[in-house]
N, C-alpha and C positions, 0 to 999 in steps of 0.2 A: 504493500500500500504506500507506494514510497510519492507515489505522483497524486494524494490525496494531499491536499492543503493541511499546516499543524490546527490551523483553527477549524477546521471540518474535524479531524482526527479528534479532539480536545470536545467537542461538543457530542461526538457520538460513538468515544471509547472511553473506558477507565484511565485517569490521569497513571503513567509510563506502561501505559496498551504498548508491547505484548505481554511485557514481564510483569505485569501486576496482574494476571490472569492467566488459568490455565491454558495447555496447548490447543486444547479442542474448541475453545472460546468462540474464533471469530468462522470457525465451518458452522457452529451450531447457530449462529446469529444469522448469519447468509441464508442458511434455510429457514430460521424461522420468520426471516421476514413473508415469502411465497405465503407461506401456510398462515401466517395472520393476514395477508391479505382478501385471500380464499378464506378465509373462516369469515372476513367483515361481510364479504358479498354476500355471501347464505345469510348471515345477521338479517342485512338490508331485506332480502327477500323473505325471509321467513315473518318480521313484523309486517313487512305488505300485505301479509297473509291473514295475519295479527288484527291489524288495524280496519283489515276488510270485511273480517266475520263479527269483529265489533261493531261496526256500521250496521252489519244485516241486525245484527241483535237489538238495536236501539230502533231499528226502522219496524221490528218486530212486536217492541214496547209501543211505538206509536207518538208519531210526532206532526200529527195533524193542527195541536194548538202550543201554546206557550207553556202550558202547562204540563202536556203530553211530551213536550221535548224538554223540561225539567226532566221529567222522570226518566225519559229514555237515557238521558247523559249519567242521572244519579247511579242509575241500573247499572249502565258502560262502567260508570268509575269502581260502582260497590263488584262486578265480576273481574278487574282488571285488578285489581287490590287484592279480591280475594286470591287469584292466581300465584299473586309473589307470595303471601301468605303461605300458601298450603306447597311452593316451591322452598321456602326456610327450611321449612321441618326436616327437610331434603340434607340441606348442609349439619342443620346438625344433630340429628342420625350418626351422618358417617364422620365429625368431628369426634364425637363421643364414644362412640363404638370403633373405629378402625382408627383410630389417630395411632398404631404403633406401628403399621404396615410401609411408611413411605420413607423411613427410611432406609429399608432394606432393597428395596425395586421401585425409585421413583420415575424411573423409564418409563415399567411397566404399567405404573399404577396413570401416569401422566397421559399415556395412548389410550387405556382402559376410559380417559376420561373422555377424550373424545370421541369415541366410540359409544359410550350413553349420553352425553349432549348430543349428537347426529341422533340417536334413538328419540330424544324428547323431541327434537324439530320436525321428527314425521310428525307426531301427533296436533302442534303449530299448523304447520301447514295443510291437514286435514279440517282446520276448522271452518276456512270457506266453504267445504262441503258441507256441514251440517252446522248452522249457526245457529241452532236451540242448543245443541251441545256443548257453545261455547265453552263457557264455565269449566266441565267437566274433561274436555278437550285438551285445552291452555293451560289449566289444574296440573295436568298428567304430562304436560312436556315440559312445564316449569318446574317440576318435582324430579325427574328425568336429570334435566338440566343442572337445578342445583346439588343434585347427587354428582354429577358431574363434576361442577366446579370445588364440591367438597373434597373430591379425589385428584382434582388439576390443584389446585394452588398452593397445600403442603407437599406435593412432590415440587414442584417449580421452586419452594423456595430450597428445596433440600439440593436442586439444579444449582441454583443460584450462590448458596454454598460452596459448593464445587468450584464454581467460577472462581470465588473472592480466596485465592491461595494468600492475596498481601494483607488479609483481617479488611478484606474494603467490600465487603456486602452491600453497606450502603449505598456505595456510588456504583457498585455493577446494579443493585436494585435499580438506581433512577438511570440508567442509560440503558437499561434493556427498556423503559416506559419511554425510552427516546425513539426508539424502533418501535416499539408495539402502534405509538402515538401517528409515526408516520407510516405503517402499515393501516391502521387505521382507517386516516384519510384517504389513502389509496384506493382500498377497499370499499367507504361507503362512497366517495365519487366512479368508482364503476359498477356496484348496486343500481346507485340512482340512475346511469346513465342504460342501465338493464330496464329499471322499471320505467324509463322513459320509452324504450324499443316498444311498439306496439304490436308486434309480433309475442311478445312474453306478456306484456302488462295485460291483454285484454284476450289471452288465450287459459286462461288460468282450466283446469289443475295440468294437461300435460304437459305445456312448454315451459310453463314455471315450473313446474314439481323436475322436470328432465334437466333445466337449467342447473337447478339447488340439487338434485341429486349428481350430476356431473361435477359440477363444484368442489361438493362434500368429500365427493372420491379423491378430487388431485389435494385437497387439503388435509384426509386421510395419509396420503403418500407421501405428501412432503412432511405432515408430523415425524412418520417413521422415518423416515430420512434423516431428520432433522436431530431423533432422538438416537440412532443410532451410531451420531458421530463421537456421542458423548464415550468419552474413556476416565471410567471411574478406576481409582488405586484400592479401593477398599471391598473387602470380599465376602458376598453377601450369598446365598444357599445356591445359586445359579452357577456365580464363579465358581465358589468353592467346586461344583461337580465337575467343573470345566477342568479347571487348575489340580486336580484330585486324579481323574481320570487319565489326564496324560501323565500323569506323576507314575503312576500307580501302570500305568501301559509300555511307557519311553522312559521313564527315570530322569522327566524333564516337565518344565512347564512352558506351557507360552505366557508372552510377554503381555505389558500392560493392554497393549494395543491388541492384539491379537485373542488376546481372552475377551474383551468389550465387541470385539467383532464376531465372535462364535458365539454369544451371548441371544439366544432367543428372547427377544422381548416382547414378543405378542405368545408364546405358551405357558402355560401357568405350570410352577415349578414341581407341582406334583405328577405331571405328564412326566417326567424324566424316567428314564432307567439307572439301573434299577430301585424298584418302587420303597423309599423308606418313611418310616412311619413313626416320626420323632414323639418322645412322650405318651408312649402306650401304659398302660394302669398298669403297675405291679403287677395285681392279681393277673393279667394274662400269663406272666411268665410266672408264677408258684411252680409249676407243675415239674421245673426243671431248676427251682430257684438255687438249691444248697450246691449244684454246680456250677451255676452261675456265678455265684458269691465266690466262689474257690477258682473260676478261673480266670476271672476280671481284677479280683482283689482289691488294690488302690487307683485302680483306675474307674475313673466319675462318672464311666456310664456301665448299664449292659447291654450285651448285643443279641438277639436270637434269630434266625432264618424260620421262614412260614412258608408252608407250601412248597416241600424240595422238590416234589414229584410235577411239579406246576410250570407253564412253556417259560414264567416271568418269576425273576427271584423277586421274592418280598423281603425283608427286614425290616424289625422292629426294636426300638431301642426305646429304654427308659433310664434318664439320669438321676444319677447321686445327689444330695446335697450338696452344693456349692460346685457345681458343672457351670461352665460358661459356654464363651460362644467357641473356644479350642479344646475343648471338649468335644461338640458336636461337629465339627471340624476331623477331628480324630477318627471321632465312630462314621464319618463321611468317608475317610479315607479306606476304612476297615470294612465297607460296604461293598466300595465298587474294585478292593481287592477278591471279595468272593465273589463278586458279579462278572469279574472277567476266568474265575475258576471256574465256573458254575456248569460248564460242557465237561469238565474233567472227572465232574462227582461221582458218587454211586450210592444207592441207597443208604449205605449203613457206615457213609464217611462224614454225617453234616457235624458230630461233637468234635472228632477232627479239623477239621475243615474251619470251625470257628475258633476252635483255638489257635489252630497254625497261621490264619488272619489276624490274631491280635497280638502274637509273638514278630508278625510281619511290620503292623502298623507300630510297636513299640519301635523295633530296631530301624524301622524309614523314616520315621515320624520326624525326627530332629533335621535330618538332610531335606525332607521337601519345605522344613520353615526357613531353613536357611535359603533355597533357592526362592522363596518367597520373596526372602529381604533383598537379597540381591537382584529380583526382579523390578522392586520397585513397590510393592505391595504393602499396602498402610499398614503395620500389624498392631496398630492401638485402638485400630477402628477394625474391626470384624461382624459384623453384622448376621450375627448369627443366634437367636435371641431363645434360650432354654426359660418355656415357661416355668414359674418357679411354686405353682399351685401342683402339679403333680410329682414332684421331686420324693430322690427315697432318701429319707433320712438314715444315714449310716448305722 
């Protein structure tokens, strides 16, 4: 950016942009501007939609006299009010209930979000078809919506985070609103110049609905895009399988960049192989417990296989008292050591087999933290979060 003005530079990067921000900083701002632009236009269009089932609504109330179009506007206001209303309850829901989730996959949680905001604006843009169901319509994509944004802006800020490596959160906060702001504009002056086209404005539901569904897609794409430049140091139950399994394969790992690139950000991490099943109740494992105890000993978790005869290994583990997140880091690595055994087995080898895994994962265990450090890998941030409501007390 060297042929950019210092006063262009100063106004829409962090004061000593590049070194005051991490590497990935200026790929993920490039794309997020596309995808806030493409997100404004669907805005634009989807209130058109908005604004036009509330007109049927009020013409429905009856605005034959002065009196009649009081009411119809009061009507307009009292369902327009009640929609952001019952769209709150929305944010906080999932403030209250999931707020421990975004730091661990704020990629994932971030895309997730756009993907139910797009779900809420079908139900928007269905309201011109049936404007006695306003209400009920608008209710349910505002609700939609603010579930959405409840899942978008504590991952964004956990992004944003990321960003500020010089302690300058703040100033990366007000200059990503320097982008968003001229995205923005962007976006609602080619809305408006959409709803001005008479071919969209006055063909409503296909050309508009095909418009804002096209839209939605390249602004989909450019999200993912956009998210998946981000290269996180810190290692969270996805990496860890990443950086586990080549450990545990090659007797190596991939690098910062290379693990954030292999990183599925749209599967949800219990899709993974093989299938682990952290914090299983004591009582499942009683049955095998007094060898369990004897062959884990001081180590914070236990490990057991389910279903050997089965096409997909299972494990299940439950931790000790005061187990953290290298803890389950550990029993991660001890998993997809018998998960790449698991063609070798034979019936009456699995109490084998799990302990020659944990005699494996003691004696590799120091060597794959150490290629961790030397890869680059936060090891004070591990994101790897052992509930602490089912723990066995020693």
């Amino acid at each position: 950016l060297s042929w950019l003005p210092k006063s262009a530079k100063d106004f829409i990067f962090p004061a000593g942009f590049p070194d005051s921000v991490s590497e990935d900083y200026l790929d993920y701002m490039l794309l997020q501007f596309p995808t806030n632009v493409t997100g404004w236009i669907c805005h634009t269009l989807v209130t058109s939609s908005l604004l036009q089932a509330s007109f049927f609504s009020m013409l429905a109330v009856g605005v034959g006299s002065v009196s009649g179009t009081k009411v119809a506007a009061s009507a307009a206001a009292i369902r327009w009010v009640s929609k952001d209303g019952i769209g709150a309850l929305g944010r906080l829901f999932i403030g209250g209930r999931f707020g421990n989730l975004f730091d661990d996959d704020p990629k994932q949680w971030r895309l997730y979000a756009d993907f139910i905001g797009s779900a809420g604006s079908i139900f928007d843009l269905s309201t011109p078809l049936y404007p006695a169901y306003f209400l009920p319509l608008a209710s349910l994509g505002n609700l939609a919506k603010a579930v959405g944004r409840g899942l978008r802006d504590p991952s964004f800020r956990v992004i944003q985070n990321h960003f500020a490596i010089s302690g300058n959160l703040g100033e990366v906060s007000a200059k990503e609103e320097v982008w968003e702001v001229a995205a923005e504009l962007v976006g609602l002056s080619l809305g408006i110049l959409a709803l001005d086209t008479p071919g969209i404005s006055s063909s409503y539901p296909v050309v508009l609905a095909s418009t804002w569904l096209a839209l939605r897609l390249l602004h989909l794409f450019f999200r993912y895009l956009s998210l998946s430049v981000l290269q996180f140091n810190t290692i969270n139950l996805k990496r860890a399988r990443i950086l586990v399994n080549s450990h545990v394969l090659h007797k190596s790992i991939p690098g910062i960049h290379d693990c954030n690139r292999m990183e599925n950000i749209l599967v949800w991490e219990n899709f993974g192989k093989p299938k682990i099943s952290f914090c299983v109740p004591f009582e499942e494992m009683l049955s095998s417990m007094k060898r369990l105890i004897e062959t884990y000993g001081d180590v914070k978790y236990l490990l057991t296989v389910n279903n050997l005869k089965s096409s997909e290994l299972e494990v299940s583990v439950s931790f000790k008292e005061g187990a953290d997140g290298l803890t389950m880091l550990q029993s991660i690595w001890q998993s997809y050591w018998l998960h790449h055994r698991r063609r070798d087995w034979k019936s009456d080898e699995q109490d084998d087999e799990v302990g020659e895994s944990l005699r494996e994962m003691q004696s590799n265990f120091d060597g794959f933290l150490s290629m961790l450090e030397e890869g680059g890998w936060q090891m004070d941030s591990i994101f790897l979060k052992v509930p602490n409501f089912v723990t066995i007390t020693e």
